[in-house]
Each structure stands twice: as structure tokens, then as C-alpha cells.
N, C-alpha and C positions, 0 to 999 in steps of 0.2 A: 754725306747724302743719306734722306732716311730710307730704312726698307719697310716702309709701308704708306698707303696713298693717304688712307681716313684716320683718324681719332678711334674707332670703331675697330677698324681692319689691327691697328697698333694692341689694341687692349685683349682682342683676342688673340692677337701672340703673345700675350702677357708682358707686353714692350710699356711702360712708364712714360709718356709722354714728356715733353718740357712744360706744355698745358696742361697736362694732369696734376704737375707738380704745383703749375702757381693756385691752380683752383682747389685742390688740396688744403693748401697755406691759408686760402682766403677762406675756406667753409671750416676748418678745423676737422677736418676728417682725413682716414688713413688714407694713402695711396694708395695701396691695394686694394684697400675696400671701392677706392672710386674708381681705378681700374675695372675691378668688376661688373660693376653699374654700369659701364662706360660698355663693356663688351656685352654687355643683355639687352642694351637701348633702353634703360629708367634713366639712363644722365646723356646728354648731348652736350659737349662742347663742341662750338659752332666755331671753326677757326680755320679759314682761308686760309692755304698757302701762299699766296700774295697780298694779305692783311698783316704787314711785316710792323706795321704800330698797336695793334692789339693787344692787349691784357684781357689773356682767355676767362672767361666765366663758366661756369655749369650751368643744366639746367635740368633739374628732375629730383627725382625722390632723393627725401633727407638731407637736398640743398636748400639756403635760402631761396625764398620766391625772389622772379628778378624783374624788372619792369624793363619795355619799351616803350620809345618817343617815334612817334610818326610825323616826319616835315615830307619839305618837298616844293618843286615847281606848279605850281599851275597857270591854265590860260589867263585867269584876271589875276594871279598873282604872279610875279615875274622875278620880286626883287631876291636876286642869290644871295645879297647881304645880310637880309633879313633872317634866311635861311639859316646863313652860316650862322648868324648872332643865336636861334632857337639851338643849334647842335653845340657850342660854346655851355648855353645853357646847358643842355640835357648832361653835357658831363662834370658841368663844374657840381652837379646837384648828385652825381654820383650814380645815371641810370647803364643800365649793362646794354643797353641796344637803342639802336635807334634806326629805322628805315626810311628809306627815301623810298617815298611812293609819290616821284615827281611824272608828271603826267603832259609834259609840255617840251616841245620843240625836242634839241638835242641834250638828253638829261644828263650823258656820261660827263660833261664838263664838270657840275655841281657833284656828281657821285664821285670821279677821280679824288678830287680833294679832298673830300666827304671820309673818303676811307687813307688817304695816306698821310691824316690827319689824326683820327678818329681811334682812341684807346677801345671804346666801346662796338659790341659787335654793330655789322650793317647788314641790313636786311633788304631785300626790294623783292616785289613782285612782277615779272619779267611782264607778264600779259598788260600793265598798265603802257611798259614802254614800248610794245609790238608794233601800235601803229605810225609813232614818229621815228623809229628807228628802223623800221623798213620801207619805211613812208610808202607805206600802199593802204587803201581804206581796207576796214571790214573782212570784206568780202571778197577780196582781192590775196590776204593773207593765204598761203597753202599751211598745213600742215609740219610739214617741216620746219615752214617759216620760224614758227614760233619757238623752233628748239635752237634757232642761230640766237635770238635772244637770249634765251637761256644762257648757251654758252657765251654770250658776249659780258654778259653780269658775272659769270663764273673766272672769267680769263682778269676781271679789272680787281675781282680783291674780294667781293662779297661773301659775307659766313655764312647766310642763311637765305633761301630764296622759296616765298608761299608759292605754293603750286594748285591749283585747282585741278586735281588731277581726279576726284574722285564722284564729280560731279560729269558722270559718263550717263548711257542713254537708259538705264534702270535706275539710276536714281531724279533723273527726270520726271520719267513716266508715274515713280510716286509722288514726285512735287505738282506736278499735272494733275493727278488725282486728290489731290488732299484741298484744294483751292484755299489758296492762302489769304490772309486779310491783306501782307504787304508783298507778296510775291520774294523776289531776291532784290535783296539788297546791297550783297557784294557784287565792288563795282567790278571784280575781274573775274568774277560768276556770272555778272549778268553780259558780259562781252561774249564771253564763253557759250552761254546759253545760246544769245541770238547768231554766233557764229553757227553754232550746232544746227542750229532751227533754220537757216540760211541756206548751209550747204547741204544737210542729210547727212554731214560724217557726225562720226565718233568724236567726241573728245581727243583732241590730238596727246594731249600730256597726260593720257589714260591708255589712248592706243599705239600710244609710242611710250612708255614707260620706263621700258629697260632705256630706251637711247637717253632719254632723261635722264636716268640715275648713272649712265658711264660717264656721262658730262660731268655731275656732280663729283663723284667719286675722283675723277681727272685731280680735281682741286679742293678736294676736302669741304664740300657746302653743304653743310645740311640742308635737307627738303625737310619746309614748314609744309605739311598738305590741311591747304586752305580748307575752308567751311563754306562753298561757296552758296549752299543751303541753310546757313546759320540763318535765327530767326532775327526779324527787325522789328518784331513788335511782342510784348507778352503774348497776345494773342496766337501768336503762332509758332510759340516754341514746345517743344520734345514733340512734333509731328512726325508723320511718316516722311517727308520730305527730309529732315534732318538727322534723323537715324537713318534713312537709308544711303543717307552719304554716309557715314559715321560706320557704317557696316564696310561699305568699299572702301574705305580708308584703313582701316583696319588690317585689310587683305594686302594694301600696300606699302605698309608701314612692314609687313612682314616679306614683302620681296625688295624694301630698299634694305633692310635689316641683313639678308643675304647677299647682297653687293656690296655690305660695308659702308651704306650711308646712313650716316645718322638723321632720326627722324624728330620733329617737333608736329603735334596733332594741335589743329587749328580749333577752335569750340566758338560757343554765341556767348555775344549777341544779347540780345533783348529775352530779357526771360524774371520770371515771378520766382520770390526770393523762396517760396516752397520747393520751388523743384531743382533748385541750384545742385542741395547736396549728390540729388541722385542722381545727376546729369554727369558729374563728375565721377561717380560710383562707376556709371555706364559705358562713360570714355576711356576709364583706364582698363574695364573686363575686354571691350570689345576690341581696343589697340594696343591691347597685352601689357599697361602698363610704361607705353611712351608718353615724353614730359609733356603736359597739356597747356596749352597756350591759347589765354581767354582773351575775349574783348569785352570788357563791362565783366561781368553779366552788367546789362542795364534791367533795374530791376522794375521802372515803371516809365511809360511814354512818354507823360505829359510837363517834363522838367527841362524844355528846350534852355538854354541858357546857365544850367543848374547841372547838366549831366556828368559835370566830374564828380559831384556828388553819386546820384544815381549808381554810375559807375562802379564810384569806390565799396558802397553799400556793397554790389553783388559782386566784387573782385576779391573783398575781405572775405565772404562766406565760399567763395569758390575758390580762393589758395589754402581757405584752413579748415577746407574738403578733399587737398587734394591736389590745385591747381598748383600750377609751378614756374607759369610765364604769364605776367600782365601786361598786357597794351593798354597807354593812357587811354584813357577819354578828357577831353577838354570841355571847357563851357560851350565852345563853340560848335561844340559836335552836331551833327543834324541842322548849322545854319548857315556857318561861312569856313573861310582856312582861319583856323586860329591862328590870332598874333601876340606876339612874344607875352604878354602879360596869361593870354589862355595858357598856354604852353607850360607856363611857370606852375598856373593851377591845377592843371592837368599832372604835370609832375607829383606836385605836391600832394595831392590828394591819391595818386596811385599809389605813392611811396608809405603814403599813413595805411592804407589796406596791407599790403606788401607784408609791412613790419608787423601790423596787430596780428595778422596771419601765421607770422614766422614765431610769434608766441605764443600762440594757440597751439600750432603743430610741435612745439618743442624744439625749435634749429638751435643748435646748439651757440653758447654766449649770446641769441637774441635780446635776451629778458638786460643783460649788463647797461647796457646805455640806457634805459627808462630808471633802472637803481640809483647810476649815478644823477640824472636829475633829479630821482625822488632826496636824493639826499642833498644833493643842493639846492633843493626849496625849502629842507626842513631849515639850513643855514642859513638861507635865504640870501642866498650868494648868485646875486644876478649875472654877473660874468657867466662867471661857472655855466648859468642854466644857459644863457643862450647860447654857451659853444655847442650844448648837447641837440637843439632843437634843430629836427629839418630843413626850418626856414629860420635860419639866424635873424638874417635882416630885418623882415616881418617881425618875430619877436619884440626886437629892440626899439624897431620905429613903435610899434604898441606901447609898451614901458614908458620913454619917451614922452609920448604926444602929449601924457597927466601926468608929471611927475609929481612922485611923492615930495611931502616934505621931509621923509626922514627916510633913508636908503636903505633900510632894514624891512621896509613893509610894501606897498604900491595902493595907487589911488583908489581901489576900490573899501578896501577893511582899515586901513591907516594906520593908525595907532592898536587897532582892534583886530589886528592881524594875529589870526590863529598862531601860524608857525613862533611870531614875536611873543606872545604870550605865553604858550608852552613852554619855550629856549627859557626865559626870564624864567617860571618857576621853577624848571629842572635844576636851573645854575642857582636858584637858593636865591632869587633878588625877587622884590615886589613888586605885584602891576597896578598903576596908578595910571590914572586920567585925571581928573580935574586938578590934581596937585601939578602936574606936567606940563609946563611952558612951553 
């Protein structure tokens, strides 16, 4: 049996994890060194004592950046199949999380399986599942209520759980005052909100905190604390609204930090690619440097259908500023539930930010898999390149669709293929075209 509850509580008695060790292995970094990270709160490993299939990951400084998949139930989408086929994906493509933010009926069925299936961490947000799971409306919820929640996601397996904890009644009264173009747009902010504005309390997961983080601590879960004043539109990002949560968040990243729970800090959102760096600058001075976990940045409005792009634009400038956890965005984002082919691009497109980031900042053997491609294009050794490629299958169906006539070049350059041209005169032979059948 171990003698200690957290990841956190372990590092600070200079105890070596079994999870320090595989995530060690996978970043190529010393133990000790990530021990230490691990006991200051720059790294969180997110690792459920009853997430007994897990293959722990890090998350924070001098790690790879690591991406999350958001699925889930909802009321017009129903089908668990569908689900389970999007979470099949997110791990065959190699992502380190994936949350269930299902929002319908009784969600523990699709979560149980979800996690004692699932190599990659799980995540939920307890405030989506509050109303079918106590099955009382709104307004009907106490206080408490919502901390049985809690601990019910806590008790099934979950590593990591967003909390909206710091969206309390001074960081309103700046959101109140700033008049926003889109007001809130998280959806377990704005529950939050109009619970607040309903009953007159406090934030329960703000004025119940400590009972929060013993929950936590109980079973090793890190607290994500939500952004639930992140911006949804350029227009309204780095306001007083969102640093004033950013300030209280701050203050309790540093009392779960003294209980021994490991923290992940939530960020925006919708925001213009000028202000990305120093937003990231901001996040890490004023939460002392806990692993920062972005959505987008989306870096402009108007790309409904397009936003895994968007997305990836400001997710690449804000991991290799800094940031240390992505959440996909899909095409589908801002229209419907993305279905399995979003999903795919959503992946795909988080994972190209991810990587160009991870070489920007330096992560140690990032740059090795882009060399071996570059050197199997100079061979021009098709195999070869699409073992390396993201999206194998994609690759290949493209190659494919035009095949060359000669397997040394592809349909675009043909015979007048750079790489073929080069190879020919380095090896001493001549380049000919019109003599060439």
C-alpha cells in the first residue's frame, strides 16, 4: 500500500512515483528532475487511483505539449457507439486525454467504460453532469449538492476534473462592469453564473473549496480550475472579466497546492494572435507557474466550419509561449456535436500545433521524426514517409488518387522531381528527358 494520497504529496517526500517513472521514460527527462517539478506544481500527472488502465503522462514545463479530445452524450446526440468509435480514435492517433463532457440522461454508463478502457487520461466536468445526476433542476440544486458530484466522478476513476471555482462574486462584479460583446460562453460558467444570480450565494466550488480539494486529494484528481470568464470572441479578450478570474485562480491553485492536489489552469478562448504571447506570460506570473491548459486560442470569429484551423493557428503560438495542454477544437465547433470525421480533424490539426510547438520550445528528441522524414523524401522512399506522417492513411490515399508513372517521383514534378534530380547527379548519372521513354 502506498504512503501517500497525491502524485504532489509523493514528490514532496521525495518518493519516485511508478508514474513519475513511465513519464520520465516517455519525455526523456531525469527522475529526479521530474520529481521536483512534480513537488513545486510546474508538472501534474493527472492519475486516478482507480484509473487502473492508464498510461500516466505529464503536464507542464520542459514536457511535451499534450493534447485533449472532448466527446460525450448529448440530448439530440444519443448514440454511445458513435462515442465509443470517436474515443477508439483519439487513442489510436496517440492523444494523452480525452473528456467526457456528456450532458445527457445517466452519463456514469458511457464514463465507467470510458475509463476502464481508456490508456489516456479522462477528464469531465462535474457541473455539466449536476442536473441529471441529482435530477433536480437549477434552482432546486443546494450547495453541497454539487460537491456529491464531485465526488461521484472522483470515486469512478477520473484524473482530472475542470472546476469553476474561481468564478466567485468579485469576479463577476468585474464581468458585470466590463459589458462584454459575448458575455460567457462556458457552458459550466454560465450554469454557475445564473445559479449565483438565482440564489444570492457564493459560488459553492469557491465557498466550499477546501471540501473540494479533500475529495480530490481522497483519489488523487487533479483540479483543472476552469476559465469560466474565458473570452468567446477576439473582442473580448484580456478584459477585466478574465483576469479577474485569472487573479482568483491564482490564489487557489496555491491552497490546492498546500493540500497536495495537483493543479491544471484553465485559459481562453477566443483571442487575437497579438496578445496570445502575453497572455501566456500573465498566466504563468500570476499562477505561479502551474501547467496552462488552452482551448484554441481561436485566433479570429469568422471561420465557423474552419475552426480546427483557427484553433491550431493560436494553440501553436500559445504552447511555444508557454502553454502546455491543448484542447482540440473541431470544424464543428460553434455549430453542431462533431462527428467522427471532425473529430479526426480536430485531432489532426491540434497535434500539427502541439508538435511545431514542441520544436520551437526545444522538447527534447522533438525535431528526430520530422529528420527522418526529411530524409526519407530526399530517398524518396514513400513507405518510409508515410510511417512518419500524422495521418498515415490521408497521406497515402493522396499519393494514390494520381499515381505516378515512375515510383521514385509523384504526380505533381514527375520526371522533374527535385529530390530525383539531385539523387541522379550526386550518384554521378545523367538527367535526361526527351531521350527517356
Amino acid at each position: 500500500m502506498r504512503n501517500y494520497k497525491t502524485q504532489m504529496e509523493a514528490a514532496k517526500k521525495g518518493i519516485v512515483t511508478p508514474e513519475m517513472k513511465v513519464v520520465a521514460k516517455k519525455e526523456y527527462i531525469d527522475e529526479e528532475k521530474l520529481r521536483e517539478i512534480v513537488a513545486c506544481g510546474q508538472v501534474a500527472i493527472p492519475a486516478n487511483v482507480n484509473h487502473t488502465s492508464l498510461s500516466a503522462e505529464g503536464i507542464g514545463k520542459g514536457l511535451s505539449t499534450k493534447i485533449n479530445v472532448n466527446l460525450g452524450i448529448s440530448g439530440d446526440c444519443k448514440n454511445y457507439d458513435i462515442e465509443m468509435q470517436k474515443v477508439k480514435m483519439a487513442i489510436d492517433f496517440g492523444c494523452s486525454a480525452i473528456m467526457d463532457l456528456s450532458n445527457y440522461g445517466k452519463t456514469n454508463t458511457f464514463r465507467k467504460e470510458l475509463i476502464k478502457m481508456s490508456p489516456a487520461m479522462i477528464g469531465t466536468v462535474p457541473m455539466y453532469d449536476a442536473i441529471g445526476y441529482l435530477e433536480k433542476d437549477l434552482l432546486e440544486i443546494t450547495a453541497k449538492d454539487f460537491l456529491k458530484v464531485v465526488e461521484a466522478h472522483a470515486k469512478e476513476g477520473v484524473d482530472f476534473q475542470t472546476i469553476h471555482a474561481g468564478l466567485n462574486k468579485r469576479a463577476v462584479e468585474a464581468f458585470k462592469r466590463q459589458g462584454r460583446l459575448t458575455n460567457i460562453v462556458s457552458r459550466g460558467g454560465s450554469l454557475l453564473f445564473a445559479w449565483m444570480e438565482m440564489t444570492g450565494n457564493e459560488n459553492p466550488f469557491y465557498e466550499y473549496f477546501d471540501e473540494v480539494l479533500d475529495i480530490l486529494r481522497e483519489y488523487d484528481v487533479t483540479i483543472s480550475l476552469g476559465d469560466a470568464l474565458r473570452p468567446g470572441s477576439i473582442h473580448d479578450s484580456t478584459d477585466a472579466g478574465q483576469i479577474s478570474e485569472l487573479i482568483e485562480i491564482g490564489a487557489l491553485t496555491k491552497r490546492a497546492w498546500e493540500k497536495d492536489v495537483q493543479v491544471l489552469v484553465e485559459g481562453p478562448g477566443h483571442m487575437a494572435m497579438n496578445e496570445i504571447a502575453a497572455n501566456m506570460a500573465l498566466q504563468k506570473r500570476l499562477c505561479y507557474e502551474a501547467p496552462f491548459y488552452v482551448l484554441g486560442p481561436i485566433v479570429t470569429d469568422i471561420a465557423p466550419g474552419y475552426d480546427h484551423i483557427t484553433s491550431a493557428i493560436g494553440g501553436a503560438i500559445a504552447a511555444a509561449n508557454g502553454a502546455d495542454f491543448l484542447c482540440y477544437v473541431t470544424p464543428a465547433e460553434h455549430l453542431r456535436l462533431p462527428d467522427l470525421n471532425d473529430v479526426k480533424e480536430g485531432i489532426v490539426a491540434s497535434k500539427i500545433a502541439a508538435h511545431a510547438a514542441d520544436i520551437a520550445k526545444g522538447i527534447p528528441n522533438a525535431r528526430d521524426i520530422d529528420n527522418k522524414m526529411s530524409d526519407a523524401r530526399r530517398r524518396v522512399d514513400w513507405e518510409e514517409m508515410f510511417s512518419y506522417a500524422i495521418d498515415k492513411d490521408k497521406a497515402r490515399e493522396y499519393f494514390e488518387s494520381t499515381p505516378p508513372t515512375e515510383k521514385h517521383t509523384c504526380s505533381m514534378c514527375g520526371k522533374m522531381c527535385a529530390m530525383r534530380t539531385t539523387n541522379k547527379i550526386l550518384s554521378g548519372e545523367k538527367v535526361e528527358f526527351c531521350s527517356e521513354k
